[in-house]
Residue, then its C-alpha position, 0 to 999 in steps of 0.5 A: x500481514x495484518x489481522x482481519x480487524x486491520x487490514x494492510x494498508x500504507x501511508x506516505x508518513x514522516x518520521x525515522x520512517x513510519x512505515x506499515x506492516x499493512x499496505x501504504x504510507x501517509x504523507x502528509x496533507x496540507x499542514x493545519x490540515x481539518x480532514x477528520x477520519x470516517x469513524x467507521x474506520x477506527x477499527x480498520x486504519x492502515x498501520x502507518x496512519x499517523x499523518x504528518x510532514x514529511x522530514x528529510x531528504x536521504x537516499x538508499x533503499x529498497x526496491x519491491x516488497x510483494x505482500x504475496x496474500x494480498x496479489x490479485x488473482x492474475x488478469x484480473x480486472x480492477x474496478x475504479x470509483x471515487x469519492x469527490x473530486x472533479x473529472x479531470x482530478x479523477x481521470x490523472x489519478x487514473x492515468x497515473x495508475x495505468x504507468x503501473x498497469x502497462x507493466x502487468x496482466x491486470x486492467x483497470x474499470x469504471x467502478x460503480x453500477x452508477x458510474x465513476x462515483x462510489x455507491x454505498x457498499x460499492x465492492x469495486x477493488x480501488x474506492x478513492x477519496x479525499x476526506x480523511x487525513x493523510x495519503x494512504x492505501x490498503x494493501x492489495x485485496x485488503x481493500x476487499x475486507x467485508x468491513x471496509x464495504x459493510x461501511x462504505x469506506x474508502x481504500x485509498x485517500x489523497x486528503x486535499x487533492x480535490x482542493x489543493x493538490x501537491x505541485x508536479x512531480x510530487x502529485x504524480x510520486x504520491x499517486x505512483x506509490x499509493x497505487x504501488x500499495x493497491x497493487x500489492x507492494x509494502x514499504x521498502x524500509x520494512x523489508x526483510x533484506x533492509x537491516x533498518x533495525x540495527x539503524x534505528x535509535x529505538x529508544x528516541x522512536x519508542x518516546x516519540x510515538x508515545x508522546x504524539x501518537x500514543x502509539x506502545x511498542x508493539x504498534x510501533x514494532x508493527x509499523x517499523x520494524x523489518x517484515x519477517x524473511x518468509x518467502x511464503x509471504x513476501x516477495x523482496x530484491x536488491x536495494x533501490x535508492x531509486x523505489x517508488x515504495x521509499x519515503x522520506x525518513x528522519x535523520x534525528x530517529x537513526x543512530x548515523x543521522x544523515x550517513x545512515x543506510x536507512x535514510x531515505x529520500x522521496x521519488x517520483x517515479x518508478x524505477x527499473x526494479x520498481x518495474x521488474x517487482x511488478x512484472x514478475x508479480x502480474x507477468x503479462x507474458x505468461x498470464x494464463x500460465x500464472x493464473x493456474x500457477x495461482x489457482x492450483x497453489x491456493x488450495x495447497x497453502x489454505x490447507x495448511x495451518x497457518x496464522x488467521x491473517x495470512x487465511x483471510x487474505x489468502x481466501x479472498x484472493x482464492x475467491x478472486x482467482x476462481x471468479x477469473x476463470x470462471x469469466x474465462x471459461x464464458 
């Protein structure tokens, strides 16, 4: 999980594999790329937000990493606004969103009072923009952080697409797994079952993030090392080449290079356990079921001592799961 002063979030990143102990990864904009980030943000930043090219082809993985805090209550309904772009950009983004909504209990809104464009303070669960660098998104309802409102911040960018957006299939693969962080899903490569830590030469990682990024050991621990095994916290299965929630990795930072079991390859779309994570997360089945699974749950856990994080997350989730069944009871 990630401490209340830097929410999960996710980027689509290069490298051995910058992944994030938060929600998403930074691929990488266009190169030469002048997209600055919002200075409000520089105490908020998704872990792996470094943006730069992809490197690599490679493949094996791992499929579904649910950070369990960051869900959203079940049945819930995801309001959507945007920062710039023309209609028709904001409406694939949307349409690409909804490949992942069809496999749950959720539903997804126009965001705003004003419409679909983001207003100042807009508390809508998904705030798209275009501006800052890289692709990235906060994990779950870490988009929900009163700081990222209290600064009109954005919780999921795609820099560039409103000016020179990736050619198909890749535009889709981007959005797929961006939103797979909206939704709750951590990087494969950080998952507990993943054994990505014995792969890497540390030392080369520790260097190259030192010299480019200014990035100590502990950052570069958050952002690559393998997420603790706690079933309480996370949700993991069986390896995936196929995963949405893979990107690409850089042989030159792995022990085997290219032969490694932790080089990765970029996908486009989602895989039958993609489906299967996102479907046991938000069962549409047994939705009710689910939600006072969740709220009876809640409680018991909060109650408990544990790390500030996890608390946050977990108190926000519980104020979204009460506000469900509130509106169900109307």
């Amino acid at each position: 999980m990630t401490a209340r002063s830097n929410p999960a979030i996710c980027a689509i990143c290069c490298l051995a594999l910058a992944g994030s102990a938060q929600a998403h990864s930074l691929e990488i904009g266009a190169s030469g790329s002048e997209a600055k980030w919002d200075p409000a943000r520089l105490n908020y930043l998704p872990l792996d937000r470094v943006p730069h090219p992809s490197l690599g082809t490679g493949h094996d993985g791992l499929e579904y990493v649910v950070v369990l805090p960051n869900r959203w209550a079940q049945t819930q309904v995801l309001h959507v606004c945007f920062v710039g772009g023309a209609p028709d950009l904001r409406k694939k983004i949307v349409s690409i969103a909804e490949i992942w909504i069809q496999h749950t209990n959720l539903s997804l809104a126009g965001g705003s009072e004003n419409g679909p464009d983001c207003a100042a303070h807009d508390k809508s669960e998904i705030r798209i923009g275009f501006a800052e660098p890289g692709y990235w998104s906060y994990i779950g309802n870490d988009s929900l952080t009163q700081d990222l409102i209290d600064n009109s911040l954005v919780s999921m960018n795609f820099e560039g697409f409103d000016k020179n957006p990736p050619a198909e299939p890749r535009f889709t693969g981007i959005v797929l797994h961006e939103w797979g962080h909206a939704l709750g899903l951590h990087h494969e490569h950080q998952s507990p079952a993943s054994g990505c830590d014995s792969e890497y030469d540390w030392t080369k990682l520790y260097a190259y993030y030192q010299q480019n990024y200014g990035w100590d050991k502990k950052m570069v621990d958050n952002n690559v090392k393998q997420l603790m095994a706690d079933r309480s916290a996370y949700d993991w299965s069986e390896r995936d080449p196929q995963s949405i929630m893979i990107y690409g990795s850089n042989p030159k930072f792995l022990k085997k290079g290219a032969h490694s079991k932790c080089y990765f390859h970029d996908n486009n779309s989602l895989s039958n356990l993609d489906v299967t994570g996102i479907e046991k997360t938000y069962p549409a089945a047994s939705a009710q079921v689910a939600l006072k699974f969740q709220s009876a749950t809640l409680p018991i856990v909060l109650g408990m001592k544990i790390p500030d994080n996890l608390r946050f997350a977990l108190s926000r989730q519980q104020i979204l799961v009460n506000k469900q069944l509130n509106l169900q009871k109307q």
